[in-house]
C-alpha positions, -999 to +999 in steps of 0.1 A: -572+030+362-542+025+342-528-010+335-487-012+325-483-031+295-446-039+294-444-065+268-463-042+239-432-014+255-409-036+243-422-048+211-423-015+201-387-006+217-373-037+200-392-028+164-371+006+163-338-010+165-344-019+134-370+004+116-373+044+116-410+042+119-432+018+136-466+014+130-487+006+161-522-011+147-549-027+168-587-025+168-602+013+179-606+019+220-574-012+228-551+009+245-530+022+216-535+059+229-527+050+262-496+033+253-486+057+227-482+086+257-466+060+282-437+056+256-429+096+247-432+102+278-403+081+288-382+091+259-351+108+268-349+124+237-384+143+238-414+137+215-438+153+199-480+141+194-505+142+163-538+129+167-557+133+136-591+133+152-582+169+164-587+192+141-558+213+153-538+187+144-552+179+112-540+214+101-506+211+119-502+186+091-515+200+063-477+209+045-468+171+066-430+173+051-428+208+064-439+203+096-422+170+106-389+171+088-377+198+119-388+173+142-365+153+165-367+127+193-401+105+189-432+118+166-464+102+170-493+103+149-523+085+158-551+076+141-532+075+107-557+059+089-576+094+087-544+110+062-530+074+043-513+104+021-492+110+052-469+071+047-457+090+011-441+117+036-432+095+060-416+075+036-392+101+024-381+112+058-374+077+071-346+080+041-326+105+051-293+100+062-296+126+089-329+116+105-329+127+140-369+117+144-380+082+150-422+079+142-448+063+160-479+059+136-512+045+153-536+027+132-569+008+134-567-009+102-543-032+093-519-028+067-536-051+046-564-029+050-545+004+040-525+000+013-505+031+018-487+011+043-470-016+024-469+004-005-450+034+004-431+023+040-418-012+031-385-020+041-388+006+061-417+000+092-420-021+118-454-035+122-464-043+161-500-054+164-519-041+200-550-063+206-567-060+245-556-069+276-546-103+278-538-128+308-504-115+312-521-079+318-545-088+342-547-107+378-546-144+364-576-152+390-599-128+370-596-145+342-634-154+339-642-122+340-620-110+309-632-140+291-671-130+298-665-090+296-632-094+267-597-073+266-612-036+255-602-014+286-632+000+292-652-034+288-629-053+313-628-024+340-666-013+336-675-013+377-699-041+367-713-067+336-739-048+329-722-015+327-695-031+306-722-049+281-736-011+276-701+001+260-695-030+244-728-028+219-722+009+222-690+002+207-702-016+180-722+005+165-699+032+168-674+010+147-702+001+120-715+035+111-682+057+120-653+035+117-657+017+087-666+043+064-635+063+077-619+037+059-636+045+030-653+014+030-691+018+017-708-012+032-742-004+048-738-005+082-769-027+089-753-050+065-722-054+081-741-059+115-762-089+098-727-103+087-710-097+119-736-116+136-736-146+114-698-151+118-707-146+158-731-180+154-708-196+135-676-186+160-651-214+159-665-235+124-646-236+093-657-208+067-681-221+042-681-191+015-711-203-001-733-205+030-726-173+041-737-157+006-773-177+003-782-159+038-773-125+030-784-127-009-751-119-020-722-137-042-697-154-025-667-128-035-689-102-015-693-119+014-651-128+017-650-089+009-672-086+043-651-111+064-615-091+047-632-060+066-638-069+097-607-092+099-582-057+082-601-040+112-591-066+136-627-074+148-622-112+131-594-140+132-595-162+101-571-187+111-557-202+081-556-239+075-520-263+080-519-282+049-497-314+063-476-339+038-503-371+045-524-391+023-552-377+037-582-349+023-576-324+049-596-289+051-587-257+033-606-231+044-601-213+072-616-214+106-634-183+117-635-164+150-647-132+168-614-120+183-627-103+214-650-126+235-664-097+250-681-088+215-687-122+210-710-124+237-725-090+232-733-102+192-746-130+208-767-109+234-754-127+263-742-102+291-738-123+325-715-154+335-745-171+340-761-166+304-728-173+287-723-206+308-759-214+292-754-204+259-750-235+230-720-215+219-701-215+256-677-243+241-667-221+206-666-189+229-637-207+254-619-221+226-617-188+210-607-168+243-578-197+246-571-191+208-561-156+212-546-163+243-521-185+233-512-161+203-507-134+218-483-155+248-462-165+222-462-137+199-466-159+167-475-148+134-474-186+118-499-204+138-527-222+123-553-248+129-553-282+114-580-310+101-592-336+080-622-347+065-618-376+084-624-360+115-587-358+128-588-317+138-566-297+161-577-263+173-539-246+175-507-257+154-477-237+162-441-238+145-416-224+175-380-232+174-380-253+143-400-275+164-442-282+158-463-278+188-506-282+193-530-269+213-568-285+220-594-261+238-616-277+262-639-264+287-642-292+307-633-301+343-608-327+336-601-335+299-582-366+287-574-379+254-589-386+222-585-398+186-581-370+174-555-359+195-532-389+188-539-389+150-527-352+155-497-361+175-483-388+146-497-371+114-482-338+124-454-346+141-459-329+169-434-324+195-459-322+228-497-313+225-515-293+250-550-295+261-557-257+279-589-259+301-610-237+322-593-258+355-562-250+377-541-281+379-518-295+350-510-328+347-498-355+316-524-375+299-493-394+279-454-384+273-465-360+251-499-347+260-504-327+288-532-306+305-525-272+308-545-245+328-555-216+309-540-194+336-508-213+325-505-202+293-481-173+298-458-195+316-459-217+288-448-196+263-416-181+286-399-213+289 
């Protein structure tokens, strides 16, 4: 089964009205592939495919500027990461005044993570990021279900939990002891796992450096080098902290989560609705599900959470417009308002605040706090 993903088809349509090469990145097994082929397929002007994991196509590329500079209509190259040497090339045909090729490079590290990328293509790529399915993807009324199984294809259409729980740890151990060192990243992978787990048990809590390093043994400079890799390979959202103009100590370190819930749960070794929904962690794990939800739904890079040592916190703070907007993530049956909220509201300067929960009516708690279903979310963001 195939699911149509118009909104990443015209991210990517949009990015090359303004860039001769795009560079498609999101974590391994999300859909890139698939989306890749959807989009040369439907190019009028023809397109031509790399994917480096084929050997065949590892040689087609071994003289790159050779090869692609007789290349027209859309190239694509996935799995990039595999040749970084390939962006110095790429760079030099995006120059030319003649260019009658567009490129399509498909990545599962972030540019941050490959160097090559801002190095040798700035000014010159545009960067879309492809996570998993989200809300707007998928029936809205089976939204449990990609909360419990997360947004990886196979995971969310796995004919049952259980069967989707078997790829997902399958998964991750394929991205420990294959992907990462593809990267050229020499971390044992047992290492990674131990660190990957932590962050899962601490899913939704403010980063604490220090803490993380006295339980793997380690200095604090290698354990931010461990949450860098797995949040350049897309597996971890630090969300950085708002830093507000108030006499107040507010926090500066960022708030951690495991992007895909689905992984979450599996780190966590729940498998079923009914062991999530008894799990201490059940709270963290919807507010991070809502996190990436409202993200992706409105397609911001500047969002960021907010608090004080005081107490005052709010989970989502996002600039749209000029104008400052919140979220709060509650799994509850019918939330209403608190301290925190308010002190929110006024310190920030918010123009409305949201509460997003797990039921399917909105209504307003005050004139600018209102209860939003999660299921709501997309329509949120088109207004």
């Amino acid at each position: 089964m195939i699911i149509d993903r118009p909104a990443a088809r015209d991210r990517v349509h949009e990015a090359f009205c303004v860039h001769p090469v795009v560079a498609l990145t999101g974590p391994r097994q999300c859909g890139k592939t698939t989306l890749a082929r959807m989009i040369a397929a439907a190019d009028p002007e023809g397109s031509t495919f790399f994917d480096l994991e084929s050997v065949v196509d590892r040689r087609r590329l071994q003289a790159p500027e050779r090869t692609l500079a007789s290349l027209t209509g859309l190239v694509v190259i996935d799995e990039i990461q595999r040749a970084p040497t390939l962006f110095e090339t790429l760079r030099v045909l995006a120059d030319r005044p003649d260019g009658q090729a567009r490129f399509l490079v498909l990545g599962s590290a972030s540019p941050t993570l490959i160097a090559d990328v801002s190095e040798s293509l700035a000014g010159r790529v545009g960067i879309v990021d492809l996570g998993g399915f989200d809300l707007s993807e998928v029936d809205p009324g089976s939204w449990r279900t990609l909360w419990l199984r997360g947004g990886f294809p196979r995971a969310y259409l796995a004919p049952h939990d259980r069967a989707s729980a078997v790829w997902r740890r399958s998964f991750v151990q394929t991205f420990l002891e294959r992907d990462i060192p593809q990267l050229g990243i020499t971390v044992p992978a047992e290492t990674l796992r131990r660190f990957w787990t932590m962050l899962a048990h601490y899913h939704g809590q403010v980063w604490n450096a220090a803490e993380f390093a006295r339980a793997l043994g380690s200095s604090e400079g290698t354990a931010r080098r461990y949450l860098d890799i797995l949040s350049g390979a897309f597996m971890v959202r630090a969300l950085p902290p708002w830093f507000a103009n108030i006499r107040k100590r507010q926090v500066r370190s960022p708030r951690i989560y495991v992007r895909d819930t689905g992984l979450l749960h599996s780190l966590l070794t729940v498998d079923t609705g009914d062991e999530v929904a008894g799990h201490p962690k059940v709270g963290a794990s919807f507010e991070g599900f809502a996190v990436e939800q409202i993200v992706g739904a409105f397609a911001a890079s500047g969002v960021y959470f907010w608090a004080t040592h005081g107490g005052a916190e709010l989970d989502l703070f996002v600039m749209r417009g000029g104008k400052r907007y919140g979220f709060e993530c509650k799994l509850a049956d019918a939330p209403g308002t608190t301290r925190s909220m308010r002190v929110a509201l006024n310190d920030l300067e918010l123009e409305h605040l949201w509460v997003v929960y797990p039921g399917d009516e909105a209504y307003p708690l005050d004139d600018r706090i209102s209860v939003l279903p999660i299921t709501d979310i997309q329509a949120l963001a088109r207004r």
